[in-house]
ZAVEX-155839 format. One record per residue (C-alpha): residue number from 1; y, x, z; residue in one letter. Coordinates in steps of 0.2 Angstrom, whole numbers, plus 5000, padded with zeros to 4 digits. Layout:
- k_north_east_up_r
- NUM_Y_X_Z_a
...
//
This chain:
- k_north_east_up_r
- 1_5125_5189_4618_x
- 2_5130_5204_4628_x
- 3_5114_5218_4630_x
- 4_5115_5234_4640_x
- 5_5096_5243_4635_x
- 6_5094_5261_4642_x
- 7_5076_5270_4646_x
- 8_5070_5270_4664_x
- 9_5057_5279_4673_x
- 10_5049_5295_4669_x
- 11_5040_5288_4653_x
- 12_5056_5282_4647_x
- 13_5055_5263_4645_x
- 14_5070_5254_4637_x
- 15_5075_5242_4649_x
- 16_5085_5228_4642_x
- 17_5098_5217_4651_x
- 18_5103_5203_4639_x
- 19_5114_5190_4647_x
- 20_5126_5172_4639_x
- 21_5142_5181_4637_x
- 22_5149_5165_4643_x
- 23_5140_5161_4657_x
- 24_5136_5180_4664_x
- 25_5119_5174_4668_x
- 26_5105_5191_4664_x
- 27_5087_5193_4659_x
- 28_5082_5207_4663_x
- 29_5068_5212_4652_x
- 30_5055_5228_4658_x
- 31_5061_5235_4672_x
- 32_5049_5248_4675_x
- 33_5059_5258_4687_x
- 34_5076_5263_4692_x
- 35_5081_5249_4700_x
- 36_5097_5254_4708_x
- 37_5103_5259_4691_x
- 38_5098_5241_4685_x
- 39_5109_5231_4698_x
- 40_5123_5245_4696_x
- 41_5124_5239_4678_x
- 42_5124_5222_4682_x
- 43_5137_5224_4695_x
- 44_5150_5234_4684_x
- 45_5148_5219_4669_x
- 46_5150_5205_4681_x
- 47_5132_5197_4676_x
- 48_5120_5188_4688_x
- 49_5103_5190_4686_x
- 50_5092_5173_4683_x
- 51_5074_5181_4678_x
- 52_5063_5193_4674_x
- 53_5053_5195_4657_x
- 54_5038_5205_4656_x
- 55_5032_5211_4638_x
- 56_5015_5217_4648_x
- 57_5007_5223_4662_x
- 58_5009_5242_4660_x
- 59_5017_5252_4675_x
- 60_5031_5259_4666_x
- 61_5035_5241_4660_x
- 62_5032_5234_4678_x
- 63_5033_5244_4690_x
- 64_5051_5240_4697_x
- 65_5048_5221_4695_x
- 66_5045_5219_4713_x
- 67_5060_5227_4718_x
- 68_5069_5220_4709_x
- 69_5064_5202_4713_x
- 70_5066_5208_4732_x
- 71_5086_5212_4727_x
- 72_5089_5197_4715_x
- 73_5078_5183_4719_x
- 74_5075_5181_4702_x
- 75_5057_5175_4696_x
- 76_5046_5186_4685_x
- 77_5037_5181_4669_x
- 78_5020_5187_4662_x
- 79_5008_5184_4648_x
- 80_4992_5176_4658_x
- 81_4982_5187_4648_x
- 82_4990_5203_4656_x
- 83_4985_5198_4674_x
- 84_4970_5208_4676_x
- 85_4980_5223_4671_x
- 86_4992_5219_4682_x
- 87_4981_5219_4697_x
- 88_4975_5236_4694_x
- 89_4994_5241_4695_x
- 90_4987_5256_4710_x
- 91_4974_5261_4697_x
- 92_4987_5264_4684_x
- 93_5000_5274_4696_x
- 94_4984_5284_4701_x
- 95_4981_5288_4683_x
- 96_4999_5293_4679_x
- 97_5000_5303_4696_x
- 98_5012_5293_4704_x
- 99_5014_5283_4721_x
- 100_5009_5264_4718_x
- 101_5023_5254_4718_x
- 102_5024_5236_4728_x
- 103_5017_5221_4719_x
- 104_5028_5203_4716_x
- 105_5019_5189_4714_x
- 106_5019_5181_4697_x
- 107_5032_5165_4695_x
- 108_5031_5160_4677_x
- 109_5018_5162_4663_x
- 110_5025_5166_4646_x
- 111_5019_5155_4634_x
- 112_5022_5154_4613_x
- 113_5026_5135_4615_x
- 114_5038_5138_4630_x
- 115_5054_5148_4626_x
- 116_5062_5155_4639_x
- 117_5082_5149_4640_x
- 118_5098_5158_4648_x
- 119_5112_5148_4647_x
- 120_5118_5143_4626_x
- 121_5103_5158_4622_x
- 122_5086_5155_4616_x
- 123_5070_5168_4619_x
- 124_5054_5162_4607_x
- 125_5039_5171_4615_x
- 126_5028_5177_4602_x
- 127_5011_5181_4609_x
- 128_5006_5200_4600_x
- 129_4989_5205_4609_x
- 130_4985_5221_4604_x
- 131_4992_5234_4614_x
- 132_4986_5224_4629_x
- 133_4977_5209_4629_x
- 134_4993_5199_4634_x
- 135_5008_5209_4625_x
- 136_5022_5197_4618_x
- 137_5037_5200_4610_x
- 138_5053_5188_4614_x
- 139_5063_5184_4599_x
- 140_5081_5179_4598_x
- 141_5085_5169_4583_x
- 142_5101_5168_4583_x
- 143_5108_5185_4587_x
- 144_5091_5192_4575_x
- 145_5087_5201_4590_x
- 146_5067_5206_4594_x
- 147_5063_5214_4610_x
- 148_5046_5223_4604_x
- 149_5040_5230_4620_x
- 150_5027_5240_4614_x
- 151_5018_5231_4602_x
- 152_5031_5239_4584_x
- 153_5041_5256_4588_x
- 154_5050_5267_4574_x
- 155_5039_5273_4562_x
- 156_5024_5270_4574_x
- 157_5013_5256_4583_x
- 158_5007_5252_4602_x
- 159_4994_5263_4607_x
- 160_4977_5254_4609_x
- 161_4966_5267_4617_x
- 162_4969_5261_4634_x
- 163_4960_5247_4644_x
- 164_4963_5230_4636_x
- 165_4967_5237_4618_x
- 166_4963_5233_4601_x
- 167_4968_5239_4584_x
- 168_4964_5225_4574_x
- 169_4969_5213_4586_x
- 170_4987_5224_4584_x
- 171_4989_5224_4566_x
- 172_4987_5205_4565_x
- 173_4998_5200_4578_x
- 174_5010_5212_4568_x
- 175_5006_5204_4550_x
- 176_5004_5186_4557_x
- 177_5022_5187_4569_x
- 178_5033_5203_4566_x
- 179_5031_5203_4549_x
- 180_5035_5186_4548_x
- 181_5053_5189_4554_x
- 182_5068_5191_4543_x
- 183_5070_5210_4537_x
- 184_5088_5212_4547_x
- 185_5082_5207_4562_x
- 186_5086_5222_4576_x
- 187_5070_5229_4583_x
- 188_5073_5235_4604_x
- 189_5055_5242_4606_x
- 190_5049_5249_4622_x
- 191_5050_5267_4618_x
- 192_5060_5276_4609_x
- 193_5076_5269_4595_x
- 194_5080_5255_4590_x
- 195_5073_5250_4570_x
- 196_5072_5235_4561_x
- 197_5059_5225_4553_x
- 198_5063_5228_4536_x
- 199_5064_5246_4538_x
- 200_5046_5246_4548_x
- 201_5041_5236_4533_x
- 202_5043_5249_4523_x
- 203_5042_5265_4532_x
- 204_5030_5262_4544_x
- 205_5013_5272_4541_x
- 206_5006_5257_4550_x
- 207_5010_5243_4542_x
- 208_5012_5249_4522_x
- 209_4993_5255_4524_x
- 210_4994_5274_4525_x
- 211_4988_5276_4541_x
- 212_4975_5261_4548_x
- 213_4970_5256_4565_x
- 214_4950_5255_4569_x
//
């Protein structure tokens, strides 16, 4: 597996292109923004993009998906549950004081029962409702990888203050599925540095109990 992740935008959202190192084929996981800089990527590591993965409906997360479908032709992937958040995609520019960027439509739902495959590689979605009502995570197996988006950051959680979140809808889709995961597996989370699950086990204020979520 070959990944290039780098923050985008002015809210700094890793973007994550993971590609078959065999077949050069991409996902491109949250391009909120910086597009050009996406495909220049691409370009100089010789990979061809084949989809887009969602991990939800916020503008940081989403906000370049349409133009980058416009350049690609790849089809982008969303949780069902996040589709009301992402028709108010002008409301949320509005609140961050930014211009409202174009809207793609929809191509593919994720789903927990339907992985999503790129060549020899396998993404498990795992449904983590929380920060929005459809957040998921994507899981690969075999390379212990977990792209987090922002359900589990370093030493913190996804916020769930905004529209559409819950904290006890958080901390069980962290119990019931990240904490589920073997302790090496690499944590590329939304925001911020890479972690891992053990050391969030641990660590974490919000999932050893010092801190709790109402």
């Amino acid at each position: 597996m070959l990944r290039i992740t780098f923050p985008v935008g002015p809210l700094a959202c890793n973007c994550s292109i993971v590609a078959d190192e065999t077949t050069r084929e991409a996902l491109i996981i949250d391009p909120g923004d910086e597009i050009d800089d996406i495909l220049r990527r691409m370009r100089e590591a010789g990979l061809s993009p084949r989809a887009i993965a969602i991990t939800h409906a916020h503008i940081d997360h989403i906000g370049g998906a349409a133009r980058l479908k416009a350049a690609t032709g790849a089809p982008v992937a969303l949780h069902a549950g996040d589709l009301p958040l992402y028709d108010q995609l002008d409301w949320q520019a509005e609140w961050l004081g930014v211009p409202p960027p174009p809207r793609a439509a929809i191509d593919q739902g994720l789903r927990e029962t339907e992985p999503l495959r790129l060549g020899g590689l396998q993404f498990e979605v795992l449904e983590t409702p929380g920060h929005t009502p459809g957040s998921i995570c994507l899981y690969v197996p075999a390379e212990a990888h977990l792209f987090a988006g922002d359900t589990l950051f370093a030493g913190s959680v996804g916020r769930t203050d905004l529209p559409g979140g819950d904290g006890r809808q958080l901390l069980h889709s962290l119990h019931s599925k990240l904490l589920e995961l073997p302790d090496a597996t690499q944590v590329i989370p939304g925001h911020g540095p890479e972690t891992s699950i053990g050391r969030e086990r641990k660590s974490n204020p919000f999932l050893n109990g010092k801190v709790r979520l109402i």
